[in-house]
N, C-alpha and C positions, 0 to 999 in steps of 0.2 A: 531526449529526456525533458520533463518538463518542466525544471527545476535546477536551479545553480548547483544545490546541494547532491542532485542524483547526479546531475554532471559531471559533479565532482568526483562522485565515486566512481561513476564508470573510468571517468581518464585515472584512477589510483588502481582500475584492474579490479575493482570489489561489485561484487555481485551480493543485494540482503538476500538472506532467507526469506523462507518464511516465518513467521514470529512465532516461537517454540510456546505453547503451551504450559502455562501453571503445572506442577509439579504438585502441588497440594492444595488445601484450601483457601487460598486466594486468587486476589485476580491479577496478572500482569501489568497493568498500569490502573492511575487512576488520573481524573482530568477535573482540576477542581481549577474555576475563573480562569488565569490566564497559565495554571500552572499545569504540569502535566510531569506524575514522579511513575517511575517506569520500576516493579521489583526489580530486585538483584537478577543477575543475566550471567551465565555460564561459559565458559566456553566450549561451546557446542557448535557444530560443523552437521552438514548433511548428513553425514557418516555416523552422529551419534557425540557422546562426550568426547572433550579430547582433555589432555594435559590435567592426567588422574595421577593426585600423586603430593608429596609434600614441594615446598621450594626449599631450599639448603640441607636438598637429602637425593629424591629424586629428577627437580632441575636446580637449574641455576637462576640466578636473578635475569638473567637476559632470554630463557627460555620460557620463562613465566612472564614476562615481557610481552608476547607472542598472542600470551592464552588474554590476557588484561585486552589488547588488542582485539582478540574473537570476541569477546566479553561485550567492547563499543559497538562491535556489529552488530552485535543484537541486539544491541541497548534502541539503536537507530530500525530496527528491524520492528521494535516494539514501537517507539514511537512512530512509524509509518502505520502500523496497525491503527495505532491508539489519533491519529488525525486523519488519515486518509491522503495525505501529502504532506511530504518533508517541505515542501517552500512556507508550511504554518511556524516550524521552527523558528523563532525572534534568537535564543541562545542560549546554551547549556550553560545553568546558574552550577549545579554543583553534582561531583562524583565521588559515591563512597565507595572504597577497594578495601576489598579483604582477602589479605593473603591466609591460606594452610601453608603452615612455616613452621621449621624446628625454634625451639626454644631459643635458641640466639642466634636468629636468624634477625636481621636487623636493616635489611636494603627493601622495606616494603613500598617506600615511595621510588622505587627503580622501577620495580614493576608494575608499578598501577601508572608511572611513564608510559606505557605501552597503551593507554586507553587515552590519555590524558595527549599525549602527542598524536593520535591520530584522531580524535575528536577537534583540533587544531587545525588538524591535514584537513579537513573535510569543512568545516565551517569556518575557518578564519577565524578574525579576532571575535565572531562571537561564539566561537568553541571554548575559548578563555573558561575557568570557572574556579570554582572554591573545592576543595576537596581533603579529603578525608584519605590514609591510608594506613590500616588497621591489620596485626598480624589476626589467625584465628588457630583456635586448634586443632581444628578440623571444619570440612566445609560439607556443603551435602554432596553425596554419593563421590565424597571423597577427592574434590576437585582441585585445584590448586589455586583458582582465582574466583571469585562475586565480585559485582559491579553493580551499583544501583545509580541510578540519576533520576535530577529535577532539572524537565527544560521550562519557558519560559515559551508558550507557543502563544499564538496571534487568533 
């Protein structure tokens, strides 16, 4: 690998996709000076969506956990697209999560844990970042977690 950060992943077992395509009219990142903000990112797997469904209905806070997680893969899946190498990443300034969650469902910062501790696994202390964790009432095509971030690339 040619990079601390791809290294990383491989020794965590994690292989990126390929960066899943806009869903509507926009474009999947945008790279202004030294910033680089990535849209919201799904949790999508080769296979298609996965973890369709509410959180404190359909999963649990620790199963949506999971999806937050597939969520940073793409997030990193985009930003590889959007530099052409992950060793341009300097450090993820900040991540907004948005849970689909019943009305008093109230653990949205457990699950956007799921994105937030492995974006940490994988970059170290400059995974660290400021974050946001928002319930919603429904997500597109009904998903249980979005993920949007602003890294800070070189």
């Amino acid at each position: 690998m040619s990079n601390a950060i791809e290294k990383r992943l491989e020794e965590l077992g994690v292989t990126l996709p390929t960066a899943p395509a806009p869903a509507a009219n926009y474009v999947p990142y945008v790279v202004t000076g030294n910033q680089l903000f990535i849209s919201g990112q799904l949790p999508m797997t080769s296979e298609g969506l996965e973890f369709v469904g509410k959180v404190g209905e359909t999963y649990t806070a620790d199963e949506a956990n999971e999806a937050a997680k597939l969520c940073a893969i793409n997030l990193l899946s985009q930003a590889k697209a959007a530099t052409g190498d992950l060793s341009k990443i300097k450090r993820l300034v900040k991540l907004v999560g948005f849970v689909n969650s019943t009305p008093d469902f109230t653990e949205q910062p457990k699950v956007i844990n799921g994105a937030s501790d492995f974006m940490v696994e994988v970059l170290g202390e400059n995974g660290r970042h400021a974050r946001s964790a928002v319930s919603a009432g429904a997500l597109p095509f009904g998903v249980a977690v979005e993920i949007e971030a602003i890294f800070e690339i070189a």
